[in-house]
C-alpha positions as CSV (number, residue, x, y, z in Angstrom):
1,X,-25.5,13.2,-73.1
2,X,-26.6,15.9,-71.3
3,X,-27.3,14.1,-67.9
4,X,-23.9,12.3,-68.2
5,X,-22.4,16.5,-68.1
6,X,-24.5,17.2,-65.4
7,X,-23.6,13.9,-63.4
8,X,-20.1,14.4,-64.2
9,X,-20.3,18.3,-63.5
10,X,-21.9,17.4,-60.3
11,X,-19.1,14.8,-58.9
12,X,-16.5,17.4,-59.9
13,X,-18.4,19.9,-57.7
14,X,-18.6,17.1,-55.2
15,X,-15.0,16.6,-55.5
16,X,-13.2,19.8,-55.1
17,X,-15.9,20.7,-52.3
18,X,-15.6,17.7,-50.4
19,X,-15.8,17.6,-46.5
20,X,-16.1,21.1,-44.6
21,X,-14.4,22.7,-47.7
22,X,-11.5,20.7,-48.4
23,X,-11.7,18.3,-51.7
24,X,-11.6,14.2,-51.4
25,X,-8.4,14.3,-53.0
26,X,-6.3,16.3,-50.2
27,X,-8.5,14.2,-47.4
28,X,-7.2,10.8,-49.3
29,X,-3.5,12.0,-49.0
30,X,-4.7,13.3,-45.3
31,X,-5.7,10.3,-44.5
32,X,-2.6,8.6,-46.1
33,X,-0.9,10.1,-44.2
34,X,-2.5,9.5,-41.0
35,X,-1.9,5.6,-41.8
36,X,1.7,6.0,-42.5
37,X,1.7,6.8,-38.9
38,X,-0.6,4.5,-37.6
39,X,1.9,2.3,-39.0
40,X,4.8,3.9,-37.8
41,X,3.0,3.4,-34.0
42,X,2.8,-0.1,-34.8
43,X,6.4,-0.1,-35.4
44,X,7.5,1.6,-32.1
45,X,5.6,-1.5,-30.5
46,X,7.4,-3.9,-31.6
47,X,10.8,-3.2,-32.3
48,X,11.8,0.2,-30.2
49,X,9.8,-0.4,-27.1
50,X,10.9,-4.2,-27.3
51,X,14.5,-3.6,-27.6
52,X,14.6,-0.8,-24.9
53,X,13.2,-3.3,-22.7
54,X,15.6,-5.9,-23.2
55,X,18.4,-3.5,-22.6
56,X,16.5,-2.7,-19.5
57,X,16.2,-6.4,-18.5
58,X,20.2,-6.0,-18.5
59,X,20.8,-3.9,-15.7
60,X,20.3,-4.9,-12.3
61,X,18.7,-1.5,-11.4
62,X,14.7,-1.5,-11.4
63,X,14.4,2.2,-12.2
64,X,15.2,1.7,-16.2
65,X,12.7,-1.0,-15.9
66,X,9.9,1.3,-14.6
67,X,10.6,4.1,-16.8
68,X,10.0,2.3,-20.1
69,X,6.8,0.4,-19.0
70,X,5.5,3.9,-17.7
71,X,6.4,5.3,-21.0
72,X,5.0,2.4,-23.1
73,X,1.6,4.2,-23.0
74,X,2.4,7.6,-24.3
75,X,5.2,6.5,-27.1
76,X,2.5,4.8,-29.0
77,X,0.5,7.7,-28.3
78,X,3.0,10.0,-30.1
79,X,2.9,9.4,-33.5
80,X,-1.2,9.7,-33.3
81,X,-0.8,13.1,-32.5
82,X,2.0,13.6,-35.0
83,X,0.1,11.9,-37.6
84,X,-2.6,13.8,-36.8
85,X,-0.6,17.4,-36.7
86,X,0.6,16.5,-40.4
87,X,-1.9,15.5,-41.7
88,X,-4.6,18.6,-40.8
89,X,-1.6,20.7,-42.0
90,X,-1.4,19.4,-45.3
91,X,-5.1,20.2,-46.0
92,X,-6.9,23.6,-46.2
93,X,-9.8,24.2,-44.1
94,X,-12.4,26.9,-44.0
95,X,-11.4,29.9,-41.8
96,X,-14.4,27.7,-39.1
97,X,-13.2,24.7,-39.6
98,X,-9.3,25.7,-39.0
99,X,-10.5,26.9,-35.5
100,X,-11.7,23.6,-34.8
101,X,-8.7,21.1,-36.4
102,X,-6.4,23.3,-34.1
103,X,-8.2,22.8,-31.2
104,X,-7.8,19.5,-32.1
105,X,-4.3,19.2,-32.3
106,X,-4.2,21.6,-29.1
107,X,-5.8,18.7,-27.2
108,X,-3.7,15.8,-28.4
109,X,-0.5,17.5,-27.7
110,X,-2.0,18.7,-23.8
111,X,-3.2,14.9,-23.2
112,X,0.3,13.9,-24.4
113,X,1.8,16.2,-22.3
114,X,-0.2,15.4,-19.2
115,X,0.0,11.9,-20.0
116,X,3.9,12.0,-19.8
117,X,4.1,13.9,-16.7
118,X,1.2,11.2,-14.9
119,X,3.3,8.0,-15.9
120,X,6.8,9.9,-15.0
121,X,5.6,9.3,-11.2
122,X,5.8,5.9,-11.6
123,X,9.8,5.9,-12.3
124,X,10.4,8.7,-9.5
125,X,8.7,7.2,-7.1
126,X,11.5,4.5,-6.9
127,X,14.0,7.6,-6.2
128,X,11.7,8.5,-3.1
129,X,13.2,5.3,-1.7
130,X,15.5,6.8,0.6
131,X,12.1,9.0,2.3
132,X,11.1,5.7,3.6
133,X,13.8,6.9,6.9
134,X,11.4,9.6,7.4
135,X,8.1,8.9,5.8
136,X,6.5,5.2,5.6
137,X,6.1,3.3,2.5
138,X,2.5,3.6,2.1
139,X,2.5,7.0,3.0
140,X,4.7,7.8,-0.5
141,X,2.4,5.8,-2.2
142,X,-0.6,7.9,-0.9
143,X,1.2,10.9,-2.2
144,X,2.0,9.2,-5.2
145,X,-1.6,8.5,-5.7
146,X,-2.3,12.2,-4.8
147,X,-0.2,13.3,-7.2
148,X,-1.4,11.4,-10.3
149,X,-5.5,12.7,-9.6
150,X,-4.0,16.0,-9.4
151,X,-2.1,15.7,-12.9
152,X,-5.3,14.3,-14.6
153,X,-7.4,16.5,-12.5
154,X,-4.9,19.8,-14.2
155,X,-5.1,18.0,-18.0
156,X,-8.8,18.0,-17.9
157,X,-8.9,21.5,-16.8
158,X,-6.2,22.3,-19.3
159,X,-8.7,20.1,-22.3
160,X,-11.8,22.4,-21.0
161,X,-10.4,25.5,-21.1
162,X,-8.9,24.5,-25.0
163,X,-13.0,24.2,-26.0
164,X,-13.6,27.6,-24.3
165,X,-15.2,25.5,-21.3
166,X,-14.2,28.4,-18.2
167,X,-13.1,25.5,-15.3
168,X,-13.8,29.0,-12.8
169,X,-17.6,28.4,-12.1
170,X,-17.1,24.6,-12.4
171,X,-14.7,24.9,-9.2
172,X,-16.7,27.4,-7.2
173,X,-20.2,25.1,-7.7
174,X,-17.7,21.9,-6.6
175,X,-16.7,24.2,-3.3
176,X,-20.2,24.8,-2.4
177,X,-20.7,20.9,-3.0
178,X,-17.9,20.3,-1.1
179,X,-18.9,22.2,2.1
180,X,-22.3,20.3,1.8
181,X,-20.6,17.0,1.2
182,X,-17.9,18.1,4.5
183,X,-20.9,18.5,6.7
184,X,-22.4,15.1,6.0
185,X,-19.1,13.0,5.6
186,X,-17.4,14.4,8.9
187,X,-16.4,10.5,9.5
188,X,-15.0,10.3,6.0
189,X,-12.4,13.2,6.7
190,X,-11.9,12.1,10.6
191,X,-11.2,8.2,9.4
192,X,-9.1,10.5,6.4
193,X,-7.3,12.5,8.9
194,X,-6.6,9.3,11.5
195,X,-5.5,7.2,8.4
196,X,-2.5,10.0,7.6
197,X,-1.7,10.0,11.4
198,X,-0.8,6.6,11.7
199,X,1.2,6.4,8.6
200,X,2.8,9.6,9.4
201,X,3.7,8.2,13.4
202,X,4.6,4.8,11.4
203,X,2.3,2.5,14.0
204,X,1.7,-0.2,11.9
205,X,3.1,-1.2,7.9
206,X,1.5,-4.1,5.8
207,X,2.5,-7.4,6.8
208,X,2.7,-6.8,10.2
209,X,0.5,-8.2,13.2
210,X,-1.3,-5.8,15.4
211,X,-3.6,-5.9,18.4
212,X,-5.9,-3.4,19.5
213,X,-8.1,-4.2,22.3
214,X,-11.4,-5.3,22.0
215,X,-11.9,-4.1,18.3
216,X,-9.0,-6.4,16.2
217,X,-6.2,-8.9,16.3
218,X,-4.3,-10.1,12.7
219,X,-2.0,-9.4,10.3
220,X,-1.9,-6.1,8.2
221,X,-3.1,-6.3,4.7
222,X,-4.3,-3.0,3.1
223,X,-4.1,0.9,4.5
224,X,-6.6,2.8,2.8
225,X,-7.5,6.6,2.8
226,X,-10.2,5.7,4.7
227,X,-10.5,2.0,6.4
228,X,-7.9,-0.4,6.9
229,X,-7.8,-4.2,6.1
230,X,-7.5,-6.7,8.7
231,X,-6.5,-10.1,8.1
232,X,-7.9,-11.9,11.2
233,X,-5.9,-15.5,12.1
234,X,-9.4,-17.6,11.1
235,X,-8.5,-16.0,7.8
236,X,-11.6,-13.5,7.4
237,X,-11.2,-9.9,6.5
238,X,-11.6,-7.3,8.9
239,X,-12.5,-4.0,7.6
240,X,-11.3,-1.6,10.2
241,X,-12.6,2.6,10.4
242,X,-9.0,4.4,10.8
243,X,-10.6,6.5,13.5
244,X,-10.3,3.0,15.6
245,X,-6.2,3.5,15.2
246,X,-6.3,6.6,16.9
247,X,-8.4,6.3,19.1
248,X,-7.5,3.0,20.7
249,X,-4.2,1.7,22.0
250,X,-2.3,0.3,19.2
251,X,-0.1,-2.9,20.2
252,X,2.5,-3.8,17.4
253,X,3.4,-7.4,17.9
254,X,5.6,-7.6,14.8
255,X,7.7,-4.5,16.3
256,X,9.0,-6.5,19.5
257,X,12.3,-6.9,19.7
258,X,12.2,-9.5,22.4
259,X,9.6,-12.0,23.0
260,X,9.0,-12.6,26.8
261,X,8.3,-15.5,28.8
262,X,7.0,-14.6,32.2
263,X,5.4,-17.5,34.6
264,X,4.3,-18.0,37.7
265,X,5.3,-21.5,39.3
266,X,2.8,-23.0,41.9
267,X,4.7,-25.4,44.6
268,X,2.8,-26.7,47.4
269,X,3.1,-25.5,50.9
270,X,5.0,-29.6,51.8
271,X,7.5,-28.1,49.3
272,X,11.2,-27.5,51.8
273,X,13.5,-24.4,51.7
274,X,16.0,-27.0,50.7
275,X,13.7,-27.9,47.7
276,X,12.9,-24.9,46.8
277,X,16.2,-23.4,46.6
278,X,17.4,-26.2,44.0
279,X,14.3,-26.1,42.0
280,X,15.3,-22.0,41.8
281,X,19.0,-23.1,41.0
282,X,18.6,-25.2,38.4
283,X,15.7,-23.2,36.4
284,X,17.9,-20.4,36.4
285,X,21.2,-22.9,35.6
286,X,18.7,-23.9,32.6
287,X,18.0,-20.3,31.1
288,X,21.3,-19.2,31.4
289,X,22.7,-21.9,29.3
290,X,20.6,-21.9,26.9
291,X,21.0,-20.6,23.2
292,X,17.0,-20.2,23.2
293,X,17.5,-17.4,25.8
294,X,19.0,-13.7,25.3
295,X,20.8,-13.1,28.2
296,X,21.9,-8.8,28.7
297,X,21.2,-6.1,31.3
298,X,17.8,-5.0,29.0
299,X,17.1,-8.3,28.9
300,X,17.9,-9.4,32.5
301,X,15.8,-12.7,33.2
302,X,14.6,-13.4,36.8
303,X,13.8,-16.6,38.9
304,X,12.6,-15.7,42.6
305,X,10.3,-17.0,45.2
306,X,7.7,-14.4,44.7
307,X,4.9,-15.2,47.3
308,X,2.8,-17.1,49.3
309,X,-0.3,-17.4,47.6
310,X,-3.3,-18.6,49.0
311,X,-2.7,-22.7,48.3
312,X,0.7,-22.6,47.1
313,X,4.1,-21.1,47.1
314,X,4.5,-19.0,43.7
315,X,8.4,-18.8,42.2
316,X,8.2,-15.8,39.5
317,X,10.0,-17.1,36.4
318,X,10.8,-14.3,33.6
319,X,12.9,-14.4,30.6
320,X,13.5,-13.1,26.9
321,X,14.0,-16.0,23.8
322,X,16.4,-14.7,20.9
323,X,13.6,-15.2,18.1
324,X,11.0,-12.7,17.0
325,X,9.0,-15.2,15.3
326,X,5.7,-16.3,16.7
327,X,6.0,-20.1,15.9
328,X,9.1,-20.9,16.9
329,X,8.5,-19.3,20.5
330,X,5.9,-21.2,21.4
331,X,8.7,-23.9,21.0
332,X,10.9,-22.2,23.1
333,X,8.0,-22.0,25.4
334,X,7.4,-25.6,25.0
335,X,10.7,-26.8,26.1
336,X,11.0,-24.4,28.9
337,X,7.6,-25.9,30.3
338,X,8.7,-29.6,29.4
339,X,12.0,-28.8,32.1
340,X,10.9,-27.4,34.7
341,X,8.3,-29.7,35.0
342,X,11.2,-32.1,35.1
343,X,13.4,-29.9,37.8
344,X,10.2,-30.1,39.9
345,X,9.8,-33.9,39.5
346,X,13.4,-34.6,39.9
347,X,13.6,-33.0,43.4
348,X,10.8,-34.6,44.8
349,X,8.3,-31.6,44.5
350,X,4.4,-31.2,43.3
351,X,2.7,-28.3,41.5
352,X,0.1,-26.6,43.9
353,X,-3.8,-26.3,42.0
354,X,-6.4,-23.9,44.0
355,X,-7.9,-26.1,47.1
356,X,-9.2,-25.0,50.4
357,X,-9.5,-27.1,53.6
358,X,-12.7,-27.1,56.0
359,X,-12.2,-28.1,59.3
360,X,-15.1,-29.3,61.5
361,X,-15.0,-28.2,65.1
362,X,-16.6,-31.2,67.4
363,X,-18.2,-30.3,70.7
């Protein structure tokens, strides 16, 4: 009998003592409790964040839709740290152990908090829409970026200085780091520096095709904070130093209002001022006519005998096509070269091609 009262003594001990003070019965209804929440999270998942997304799907504005994926995250967050809260403040701790719990709840509620104010970005971004007049799109979204390190940059600080972690000398040994790391990475910070410039002067956006001689030709995939990406026309991917942006001509083919055609027509010397005249005539006749061709004083088009070359006569032929698009120039181009090929033929004319003539002197 007397080692069933001690065994039975002993788990009653056991009991009330329990973990760091606090007896296994309050940590059961802690714990309880704790579920009940756990539950409650599940809950929010599928019926409250479900139905606030179908009213979202309602509306034709994007903003509603933005707000409740960004806050997806920290709702189901919320009743972990409520749960938590409740929980730690049914049961009674040792003086120790209360220091720690509250610490504890200190840092759920800050990550909460931070976590909040990094996903709220997301929704607010869409009201910086109307910057885009004054700063580019990718530009916002580098500041957006910017600004969600520096939020989880603050709520670590904020998590540290909660376990009496002092963020002071951590800062000052990442400045001395930092100059070291300057020194050696001065083409980090240039390519940095360049890569702000040219979104700031708005040379260039994604999507469109740029040339910059002798270092890249393609379309416009990717601005990074440090290199850009360069989709070349055989398809391969350029990876491009920002420094090159700045310190190269940029051309910005996708930015020209209107596409030029400018020529120079060979006629052979055989070819008469009668001839030449109507071949002038009826190029001109043909551009003017046209609905390929924009016809306005900045867009004046020009078709002149220019000079007389070495083996031929050159006629200068210049004009601007209505379309922007790459493609359907060259048709434009195409046609134009298809009928004055025919106005030449018609009137009895020849293209000129580089000869010279040797003439033997007999004694």
């Amino acid at each position: 009998m007397n080692i069933f009262e001690n065994f039975s003594a002993l788990f009653l001990e056991v009991w009330k003592t329990g973990i760091l003070g606090v007896d296994i019965f309050q940590i059961l209804i802690g714990l309880g409790i704790f579920l009940i929440f756990l539950l409650f999270r599940g809950l929010i998942s599928k019926v409250i964040i479900r139905r606030l997304e179908k009213l979202a799907k309602r509306t034709s504005n994007k903003l509603d839709d933005t707000f409740v994926q960004a806050m997806k995250g920290p709702a189901r967050f919320l009743p972990i740290v409520i749960g938590f809260f409740i929980a730690s403040y049914y049961l009674e701790f040792s003086p120790e152990s209360q220091i720690f719990i509250t610490n504890v709840n200190k840092t759920l509620i800050t990550i909460l908090i931070f976590w909040l104010m990094h996903q709220f970005i997301q929704p607010v971004s869409y009201l910086l829409g109307g910057l885009e007049k004054i700063l580019s799109r990718e530009l916002i979204s580098w500041v957006i970026k910017a600004l969600k390190i520096l939020i989880f940059i603050l709520g670590m600080a904020a998590v540290l200085e909660l376990w009496g972690i002092k963020i002071g000398p951590i800062i000052a040994g990442l400045g001395l780091l930092g100059v070291a790391v300057a020194l050696g990475a001065q083409d980090l910070f240039k390519n940095l520096i360049s890569g702000i410039l040219v979104l700031v002067e708005k040379r260039f956006k994604i999507g469109e095709w740029i040339i910059v001689e002798n270092v890249i030709e393609g379309i416009v995939e990717n601005i990074g904070f440090r290199s850009t990406a360069v989709r070349k026309f055989d398809k391969s991917l350029a990876i491009i130093p920002n420094f090159q942006f700045a310190e190269n001509a940029v051309i910005n083919i996708s930015a020209t209002t209107n596409w030029r055609i400018s020529w120079i027509i060979t006629l052979q010397y055989s070819t008469t001022i009668a001839q030449l005249k109507k071949i002038r005539d009826e190029i001109e006749k043909y551009i003017a006519s046209n609905k390929d061709y924009k016809i306005s004083d900045s867009t004046e088009h020009a078709v002149r005998v220019d000079k007389f070359s070495d083996s031929s006569i050159d006629m200068y032929v210049r004009c601007f096509t209505l379309t922007n698009d790459w493609s359907e120039w060259l048709k434009v181009k195409e046609r134009l070269a298809l009928a004055i090929k025919e106005i030449v033929e018609k009137n009895n004319a020849s293209f000129a091609f580089p000869s010279q003539s040797i003439y033997v002197e007999k004694k």
